[in-house]
N, C-alpha and C positions, 0 to 999 in steps of 0.2 A: 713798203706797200706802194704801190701802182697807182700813181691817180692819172684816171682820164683828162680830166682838163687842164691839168698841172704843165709848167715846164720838163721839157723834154731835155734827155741826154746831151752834149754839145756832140755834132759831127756822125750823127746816126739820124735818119728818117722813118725808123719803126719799123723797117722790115730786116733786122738782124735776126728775128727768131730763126729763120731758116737751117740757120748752124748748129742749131739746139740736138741733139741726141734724141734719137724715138727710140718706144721699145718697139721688139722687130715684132712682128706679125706671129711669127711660131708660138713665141711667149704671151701674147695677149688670148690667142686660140686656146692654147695647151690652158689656161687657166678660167677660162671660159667653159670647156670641157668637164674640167675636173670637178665643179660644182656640179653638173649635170649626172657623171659617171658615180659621186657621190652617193647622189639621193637613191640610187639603184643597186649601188653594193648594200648599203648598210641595211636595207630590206631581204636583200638575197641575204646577207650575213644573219638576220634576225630568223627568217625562215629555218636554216640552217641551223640554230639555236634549240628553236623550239622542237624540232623533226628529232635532232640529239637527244632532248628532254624525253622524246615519245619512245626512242627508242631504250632509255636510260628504265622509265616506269616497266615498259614493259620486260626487260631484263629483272629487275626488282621482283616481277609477279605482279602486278596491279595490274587487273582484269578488265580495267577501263577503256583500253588501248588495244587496238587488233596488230598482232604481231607483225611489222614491216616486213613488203617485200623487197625480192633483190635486187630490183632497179630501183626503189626509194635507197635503200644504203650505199650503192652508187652515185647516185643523188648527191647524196654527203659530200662526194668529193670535189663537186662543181662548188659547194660553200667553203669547202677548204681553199680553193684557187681564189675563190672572192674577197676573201680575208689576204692573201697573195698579192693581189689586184689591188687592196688598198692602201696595204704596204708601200706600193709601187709609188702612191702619189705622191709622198714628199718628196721625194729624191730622183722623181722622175727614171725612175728604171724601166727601162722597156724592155727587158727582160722577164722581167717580173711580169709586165703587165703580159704581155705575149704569153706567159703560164697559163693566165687567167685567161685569154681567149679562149687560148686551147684546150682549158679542161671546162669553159661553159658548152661549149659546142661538144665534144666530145662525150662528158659525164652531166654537164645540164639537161642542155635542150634535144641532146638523142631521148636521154632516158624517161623525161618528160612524155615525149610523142608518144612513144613505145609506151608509157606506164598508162597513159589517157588512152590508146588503142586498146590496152590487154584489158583495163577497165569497161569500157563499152563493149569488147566482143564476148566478157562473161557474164554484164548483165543481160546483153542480150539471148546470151545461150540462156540463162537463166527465165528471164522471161518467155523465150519460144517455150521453154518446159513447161510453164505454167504455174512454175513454183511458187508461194507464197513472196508478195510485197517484203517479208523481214528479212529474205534471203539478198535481195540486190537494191534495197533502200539507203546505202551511204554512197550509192556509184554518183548520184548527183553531187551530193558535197562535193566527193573526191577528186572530180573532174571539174569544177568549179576552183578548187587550190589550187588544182594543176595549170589549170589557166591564169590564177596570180600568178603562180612561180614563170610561169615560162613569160607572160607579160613582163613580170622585173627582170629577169635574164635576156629576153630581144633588147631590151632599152640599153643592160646594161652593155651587149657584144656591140651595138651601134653606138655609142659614144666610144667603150673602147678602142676600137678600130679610128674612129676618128683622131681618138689623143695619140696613139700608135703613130699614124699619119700625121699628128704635127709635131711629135716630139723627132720622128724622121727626116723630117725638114729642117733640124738646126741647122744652123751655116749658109742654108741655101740663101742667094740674093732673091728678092722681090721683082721679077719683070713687068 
């Protein structure tokens, strides 16, 4: 142990740490990141879960659950790359993780917009008709999910992209 007041080494004046090893900047980032991209997969991954769950009942017959549509099962496949995407962190595979970009953007956050659009322009047809409140009364929930989902999906493509960006940067020196 280190004592402050204590004698000092013979032939050293306390500025030797200089020499000492840092860890580089990519490494302190890239692990900084991956707590952040963490807390965002394993939401999108839990989503994913449950949606499987929804589709699993309603396959069974239980009449609880309105049968998915074809952009929710799509859907599916942006939680498949997230579970992809977490793989990637121990081993730092940016391959992997590049998967996961590519199917949040592609199978997430299109289908999402697109799923939130086609919900509001059939409550609204529904309502211009005058149809009864039980015919487009779950379009608020629904569009309320959609806006978690796509919430944990922005967070999770903007950390992404940043670990992408520093696990890219190995090797580079610090200017």
């Amino acid at each position: 142990m280190a004592a402050r007041a204590g004698p000092r080494a013979e032939g050293t004046d306390g500025s030797d740490f200089q020499h000492r090893e840092k860890v580089a900047a990519h490494y302190q980032e890239s692990a900084a990141i991956k707590g952040k991209i963490r807390k965002s997969l394993i939401p999108h991954m839990f989503l994913t879960v449950l949606c499987f769950g929804r589709l699993f009942s309603v396959a069974l017959g239980i009449k609880f659950f309105n049968p998915p549509e074809l952009w929710e099962l799509i859907w599916l496949l942006s939680g498949l790359c997230a579970y992809v995407g977490y793989g990637s962190l121990s081993k730092n595979h940016a391959g992997q993780l590049l998967t996961y970009l590519f199917g949040n953007v592609v199978f997430g956050l299109s289908m999402l917009v697109y799923g939130a659009w086609s919900i509001l322009q059939r409550s609204l047809s529904l309502f211009r008709k005058g149809n009864s409140f039980d015919q487009w009364k779950s379009a608020p929930t629904r569009v309320a999910l959609i806006a978690v989902c796509l919430q944990v999906q922005l967070v999770g493509l903007y950390h992404g992209i940043k670990l992408y960006r520093a696990w890219g940067n190995k090797g580079k020196k610090d200017q």
